[in-house]
N, C-alpha and C positions, 0 to 999 in steps of 0.2 A: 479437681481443677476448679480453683474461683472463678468466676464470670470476668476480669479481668486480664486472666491468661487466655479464656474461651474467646474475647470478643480478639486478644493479640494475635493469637494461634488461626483463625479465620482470615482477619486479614494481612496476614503472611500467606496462609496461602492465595487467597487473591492476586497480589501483588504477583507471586510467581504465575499464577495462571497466566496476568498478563504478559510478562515475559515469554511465556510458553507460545501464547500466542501470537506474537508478534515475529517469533523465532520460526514459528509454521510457517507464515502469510508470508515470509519472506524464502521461505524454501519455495512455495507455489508460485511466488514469480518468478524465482532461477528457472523451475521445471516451463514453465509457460514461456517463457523465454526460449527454452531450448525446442520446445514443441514448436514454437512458433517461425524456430528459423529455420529450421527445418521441414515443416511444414505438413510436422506427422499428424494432425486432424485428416489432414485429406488420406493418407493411408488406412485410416481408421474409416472412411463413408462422409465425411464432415465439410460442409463447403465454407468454414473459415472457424479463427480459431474462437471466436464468440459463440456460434453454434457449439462446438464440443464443448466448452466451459457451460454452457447451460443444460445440454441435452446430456452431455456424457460426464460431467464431472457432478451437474443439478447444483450450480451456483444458478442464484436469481441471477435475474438482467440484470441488477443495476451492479450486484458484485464483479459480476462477471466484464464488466466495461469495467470498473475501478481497477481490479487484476488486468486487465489486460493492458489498459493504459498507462497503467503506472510499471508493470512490466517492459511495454516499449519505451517510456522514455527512461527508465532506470538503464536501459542498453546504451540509452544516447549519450548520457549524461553520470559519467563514473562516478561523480561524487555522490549523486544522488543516490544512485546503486550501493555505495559504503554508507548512506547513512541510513537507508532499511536495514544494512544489515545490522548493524549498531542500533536501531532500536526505535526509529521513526515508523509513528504508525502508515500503514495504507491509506488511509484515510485522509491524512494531512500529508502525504506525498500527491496525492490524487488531488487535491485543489491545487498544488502550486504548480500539477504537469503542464498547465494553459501557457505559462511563464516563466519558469524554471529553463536554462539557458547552461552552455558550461562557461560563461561571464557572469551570471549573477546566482550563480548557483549556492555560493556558501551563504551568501544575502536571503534566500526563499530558503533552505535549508533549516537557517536559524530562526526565523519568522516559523515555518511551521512546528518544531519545537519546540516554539514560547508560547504561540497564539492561540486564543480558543478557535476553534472551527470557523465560528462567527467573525471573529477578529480576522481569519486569516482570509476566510470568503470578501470582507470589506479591502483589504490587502488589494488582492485579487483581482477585484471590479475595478479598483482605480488604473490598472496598466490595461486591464481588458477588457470592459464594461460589458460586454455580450456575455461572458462567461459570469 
C-alpha cells in the first residue's frame, strides 16, 4: 500500500466514523426522549432525567444538558427531530435550541449546517443576547 492510498484509506474511515457517530447521538436522543416521557429515571432511584444521564449513563454535565436539551426540543420541533436524523450534529442543534421555533425552523436548521459553531453562536446572540 503507497502512503497515498494509506493517508485515503484512513480518511475514509474517519469520515465514516463520523457518520457512525452522529447516527449514535441520535439514537440516544430517541431513547432519552422516551426515558424522559415516561419518566423511567425515577423507576430506576433517579430524581430527574440529568441525574441518571450523568450518574447512570456517566455522561459529563455539560453532555448530558446538550442531550437532554436538544432531545426536548427535537419532541417540540419535527423538523428539527428530521434533521438529527439526517445528520446535523448535537452540537449545532444544541445552540440554535434557545431559538429554533416550528416558524423558523428550516431558517436555524440551515444556519446550523452551514455555520461554524462560532458563526452560529454570533447567529444566536443577535435574537438572544443572554444566550
Amino acid at each position: 500500500m503507497n502512503n497515498y492510498s494509506f493517508i485515503s484509506e484512513l480518511h475514509t474511515q474517519a469520515l465514516q466514523a463520523v457518520v457512525d457517530l452522529r447516527k449514535q447521538e441520535f439514537k440516544l436522543i430517541e431513547i432519552l426522549q422516551k426515558i424522559d416521557e415516561k419518566k423511567v429515571y425515577r423507576y430506576l432511584g433517579y430524581p430527574s432525567l440529568f441525574k441518571y444521564a450523568v450518574l447512570a449513563l456517566k455522561l459529563s454535565n455539560h453532555k448530558a444538558y446538550n442531550f437532554i436539551t436538544v432531545s426536548r426540543q427535537a419532541r417540540k420541533i419535527p423538523k428539527l427531530h428530521s434533521a438529527l436524523r439526517k445528520g446535523l450534529s448535537t452540537s449545532q442543534a444544541r445552540r440554535i435550541c434557545p431559538v429554533i421555533n416550528d416558524n423558523n425552523a428550516d431558517h436555524w436548521i440551515e444556519l446550523g449546517k452551514k455555520l461554524s459553531q462560532r458563526d452560529l453562536e454570533k447567529s444566536v446572540a443577535k435574537i438572544k443576547p443572554q444566550e
